[in-house]
Structure formats: C-alpha cells, structure tokens
VOFI-238613 format. One line per field, with one value per residue: residue number from 1; residue in one letter; chain; x, y, z of N, C-alpha, C in turn. Coordinates in pm, whole numbers, plus 50000, padded with zeros to 5 digits. Example, Ala and Ser with C-alpha at 12.3 -4.5 7.8 and 13.67 -1.06 7.14 Angstrom:
% VOFI-238613
n: c(1|2)
res: c(A|S)
chain: c(A|A)
n.u: c(51319|51285)
n.v: c(49431|49775)
n.w: c(50780|50708)
ca.u: c(51230|51367)
ca.v: c(49550|49894)
ca.w: c(50780|50714)
c.u: c(51320|51290)
c.v: c(49670|50003)
c.w: c(50780|50787)
% end
This chain:
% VOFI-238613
n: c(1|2|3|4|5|6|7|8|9|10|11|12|13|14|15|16|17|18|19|20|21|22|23|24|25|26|27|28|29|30|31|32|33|34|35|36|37|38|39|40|41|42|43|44|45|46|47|48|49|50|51|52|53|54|55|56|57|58|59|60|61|62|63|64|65|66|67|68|69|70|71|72|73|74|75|76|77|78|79|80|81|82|83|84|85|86|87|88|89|90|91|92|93|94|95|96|97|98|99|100|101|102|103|104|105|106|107|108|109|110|111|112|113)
res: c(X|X|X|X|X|X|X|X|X|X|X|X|X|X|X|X|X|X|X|X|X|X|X|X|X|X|X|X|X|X|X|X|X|X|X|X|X|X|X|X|X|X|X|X|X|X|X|X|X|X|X|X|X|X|X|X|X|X|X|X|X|X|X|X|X|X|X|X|X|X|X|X|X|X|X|X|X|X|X|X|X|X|X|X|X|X|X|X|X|X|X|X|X|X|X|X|X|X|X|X|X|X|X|X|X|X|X|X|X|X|X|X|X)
chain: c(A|A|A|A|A|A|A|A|A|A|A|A|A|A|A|A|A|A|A|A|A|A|A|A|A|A|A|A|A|A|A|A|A|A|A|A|A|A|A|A|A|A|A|A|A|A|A|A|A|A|A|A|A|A|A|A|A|A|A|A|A|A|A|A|A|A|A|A|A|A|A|A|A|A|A|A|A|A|A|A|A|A|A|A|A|A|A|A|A|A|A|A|A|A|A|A|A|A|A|A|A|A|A|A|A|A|A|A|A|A|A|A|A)
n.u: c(03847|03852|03837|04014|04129|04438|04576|04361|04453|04707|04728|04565|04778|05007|04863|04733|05027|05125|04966|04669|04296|04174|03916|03814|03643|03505|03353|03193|02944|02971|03132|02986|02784|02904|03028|02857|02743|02997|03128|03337|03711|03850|03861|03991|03964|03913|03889|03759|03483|03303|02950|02950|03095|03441|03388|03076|03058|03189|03071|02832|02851|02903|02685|02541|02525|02596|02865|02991|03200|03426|03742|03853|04037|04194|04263|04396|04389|04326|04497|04422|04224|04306|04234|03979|03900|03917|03846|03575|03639|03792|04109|04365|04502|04634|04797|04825|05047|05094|05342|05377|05469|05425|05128|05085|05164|05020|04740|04835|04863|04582|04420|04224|04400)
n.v: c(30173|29863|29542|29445|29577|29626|29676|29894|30039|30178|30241|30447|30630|30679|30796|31039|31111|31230|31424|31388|31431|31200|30942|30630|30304|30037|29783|29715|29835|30040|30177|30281|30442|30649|30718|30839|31040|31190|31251|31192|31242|31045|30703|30451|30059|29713|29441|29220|29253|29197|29183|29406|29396|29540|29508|29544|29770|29945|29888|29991|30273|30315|30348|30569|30905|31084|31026|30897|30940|31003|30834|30512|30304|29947|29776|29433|29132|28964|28831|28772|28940|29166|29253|29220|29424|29619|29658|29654|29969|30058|30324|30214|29977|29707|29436|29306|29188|29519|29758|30081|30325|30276|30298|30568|30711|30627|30741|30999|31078|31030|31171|31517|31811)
n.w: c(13302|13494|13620|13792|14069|14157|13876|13822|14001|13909|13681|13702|13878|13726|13502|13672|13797|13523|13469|13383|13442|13641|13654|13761|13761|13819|13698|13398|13419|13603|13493|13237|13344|13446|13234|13108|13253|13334|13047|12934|12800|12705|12692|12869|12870|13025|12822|12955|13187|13447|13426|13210|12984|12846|12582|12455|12617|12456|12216|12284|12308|12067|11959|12047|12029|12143|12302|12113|11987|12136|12193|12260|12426|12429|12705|12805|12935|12759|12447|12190|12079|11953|11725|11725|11920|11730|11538|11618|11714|11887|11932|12004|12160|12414|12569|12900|13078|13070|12983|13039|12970|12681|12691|12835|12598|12391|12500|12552|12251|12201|12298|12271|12155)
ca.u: c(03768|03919|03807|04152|04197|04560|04560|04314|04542|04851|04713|04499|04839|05025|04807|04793|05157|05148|04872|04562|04210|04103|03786|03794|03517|03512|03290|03152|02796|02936|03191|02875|02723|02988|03016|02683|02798|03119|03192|03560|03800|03941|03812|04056|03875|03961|03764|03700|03471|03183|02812|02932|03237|03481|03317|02960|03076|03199|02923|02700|02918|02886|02543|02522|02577|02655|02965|03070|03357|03533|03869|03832|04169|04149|04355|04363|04494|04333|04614|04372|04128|04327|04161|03797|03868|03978|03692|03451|03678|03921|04182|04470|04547|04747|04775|04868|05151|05168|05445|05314|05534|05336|04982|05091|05198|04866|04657|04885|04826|04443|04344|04239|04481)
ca.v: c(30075|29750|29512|29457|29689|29650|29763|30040|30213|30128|30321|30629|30691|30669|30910|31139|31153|31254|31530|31380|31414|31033|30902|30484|30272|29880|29753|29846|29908|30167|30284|30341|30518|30774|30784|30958|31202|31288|31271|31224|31295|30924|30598|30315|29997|29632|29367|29144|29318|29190|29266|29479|29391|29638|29488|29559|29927|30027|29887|30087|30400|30349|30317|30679|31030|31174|30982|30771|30976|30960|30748|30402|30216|29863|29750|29340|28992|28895|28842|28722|29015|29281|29273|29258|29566|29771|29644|29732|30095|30130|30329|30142|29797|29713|29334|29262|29287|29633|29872|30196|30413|30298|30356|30678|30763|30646|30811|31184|31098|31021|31317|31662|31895)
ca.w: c(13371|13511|13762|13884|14189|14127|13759|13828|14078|13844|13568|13777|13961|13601|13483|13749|13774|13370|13440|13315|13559|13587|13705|13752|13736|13882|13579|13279|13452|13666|13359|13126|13414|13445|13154|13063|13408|13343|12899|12970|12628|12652|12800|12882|12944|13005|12753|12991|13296|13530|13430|13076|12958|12735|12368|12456|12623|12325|12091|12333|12295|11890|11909|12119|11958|12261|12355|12001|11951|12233|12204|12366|12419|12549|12796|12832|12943|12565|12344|12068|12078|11876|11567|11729|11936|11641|11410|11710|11700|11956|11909|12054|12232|12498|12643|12990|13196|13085|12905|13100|12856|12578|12746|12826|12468|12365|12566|12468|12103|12166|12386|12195|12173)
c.u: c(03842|03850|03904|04199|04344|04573|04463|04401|04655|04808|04685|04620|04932|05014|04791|04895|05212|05056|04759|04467|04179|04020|03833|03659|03576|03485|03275|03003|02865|03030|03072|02806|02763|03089|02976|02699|02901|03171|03342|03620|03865|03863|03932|04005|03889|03850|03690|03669|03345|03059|02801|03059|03264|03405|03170|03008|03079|03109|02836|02771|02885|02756|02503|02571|02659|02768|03042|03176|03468|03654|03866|04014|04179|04259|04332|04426|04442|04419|04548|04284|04170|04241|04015|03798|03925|03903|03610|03496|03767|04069|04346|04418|04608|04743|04869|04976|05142|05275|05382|05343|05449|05167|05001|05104|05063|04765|04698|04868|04686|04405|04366|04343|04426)
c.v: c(29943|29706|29466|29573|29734|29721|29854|30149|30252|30240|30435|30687|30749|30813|31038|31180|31240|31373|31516|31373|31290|31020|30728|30442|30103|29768|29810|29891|30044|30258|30343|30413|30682|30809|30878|31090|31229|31370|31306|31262|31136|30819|30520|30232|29845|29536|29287|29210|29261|29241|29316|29451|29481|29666|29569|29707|30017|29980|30006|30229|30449|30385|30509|30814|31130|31173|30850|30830|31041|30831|30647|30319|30092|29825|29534|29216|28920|28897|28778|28822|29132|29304|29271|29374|29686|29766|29744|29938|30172|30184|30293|30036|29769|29573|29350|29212|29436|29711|30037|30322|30424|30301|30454|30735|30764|30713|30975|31185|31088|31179|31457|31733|32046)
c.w: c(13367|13596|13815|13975|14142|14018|13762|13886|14017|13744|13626|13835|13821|13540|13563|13748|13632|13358|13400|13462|13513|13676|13697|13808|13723|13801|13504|13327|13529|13560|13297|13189|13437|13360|13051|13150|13341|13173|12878|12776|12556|12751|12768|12940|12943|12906|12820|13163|13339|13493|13260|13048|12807|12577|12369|12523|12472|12168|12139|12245|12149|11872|11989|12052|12005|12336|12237|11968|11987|12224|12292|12349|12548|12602|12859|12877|12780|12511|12187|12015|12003|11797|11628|11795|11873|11570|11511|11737|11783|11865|11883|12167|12297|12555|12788|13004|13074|13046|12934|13013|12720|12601|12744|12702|12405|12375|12489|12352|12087|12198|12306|12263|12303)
% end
C-alpha cells in the first residue's frame, strides 16, 4: 500500500517480475479492506497514507487474530520512523528513494517457505 501511483507500480512490477501475486491498495482504508478479502503472506505499506496511515494499519493488524501475523514491512520517505515501526512490529524498513534489491530480499526472507 502506497499512495504514490508511481511507487505502487515500481514495486507491483518488481514483484511480479520476481514471481510474487501482488494486490495494491491506494490507502490504508482500502489496504485494511483487502486485507480482511484477500489474507496475503506479506503486506508492504507506506507510513505515511491518506485516511489510515501505515502505524495505525498495523496497530489494527496487532489488535486482529486473524491477520497479526502476517509480515508488515514499511516502506517510507520517514527517515526518523525506524525504531517506531519495529516497536509497533514490522519486520523490515526501507526509506525512500528505494534500493529495489533490498526490498526484494526482504520480502524472500519474510514470505513462508
């Protein structure tokens, strides 16, 4: 989830290209939406999003039985926010511009075998 058009298609094509099925999602209202539909294996999600932003997704997510332990990895222009989205339980961190190599690596070390 991003609301950057640009960085959504940057990553979904990314991923595609690497073999993973991806779903994107504009906000976090319509992320948390499909995320109850779909129960993906991994969320990637930016911290700062329209309506729900990344922090409050993944509080929700904690607070849910049905989707708390799923792998969240945030994706952000924050460069101060590490340490609150690893308290709050993401797995991995990534700030803006991007290192696509190490998203991808991320992602293959989150996702069940």
């Amino acid at each position: 989830m991003d609301d950057d058009e640009v960085i959504r298609e940057l990553l979904r094509l990314n991923l595609v290209n690497a073999g993973y099925d991806v779903r994107v999602a504009a906000d976090g209202v319509l992320g948390s939406l499909a995320l109850q539909k779909e129960r993906p294996d991994l969320v990637l999600v930016d911290i700062e999003m329209p309506y729900f932003d990344g922090l409050q997704l993944l509080k929700a997510m904690k607070g849910d039985p049905s989707v708390e332990r799923i792998p969240v990895i945030f994706i952000t222009s924050q460069t101060d926010a590490e340490e609150q989205a690893r308290r709050f339980g993401a797995v991995a961190y990534f700030a803006k511009p991007l290192r696509m190599e190490s998203v991808l690596a991320a992602v293959a070390k989150h996702l069940p075998a």
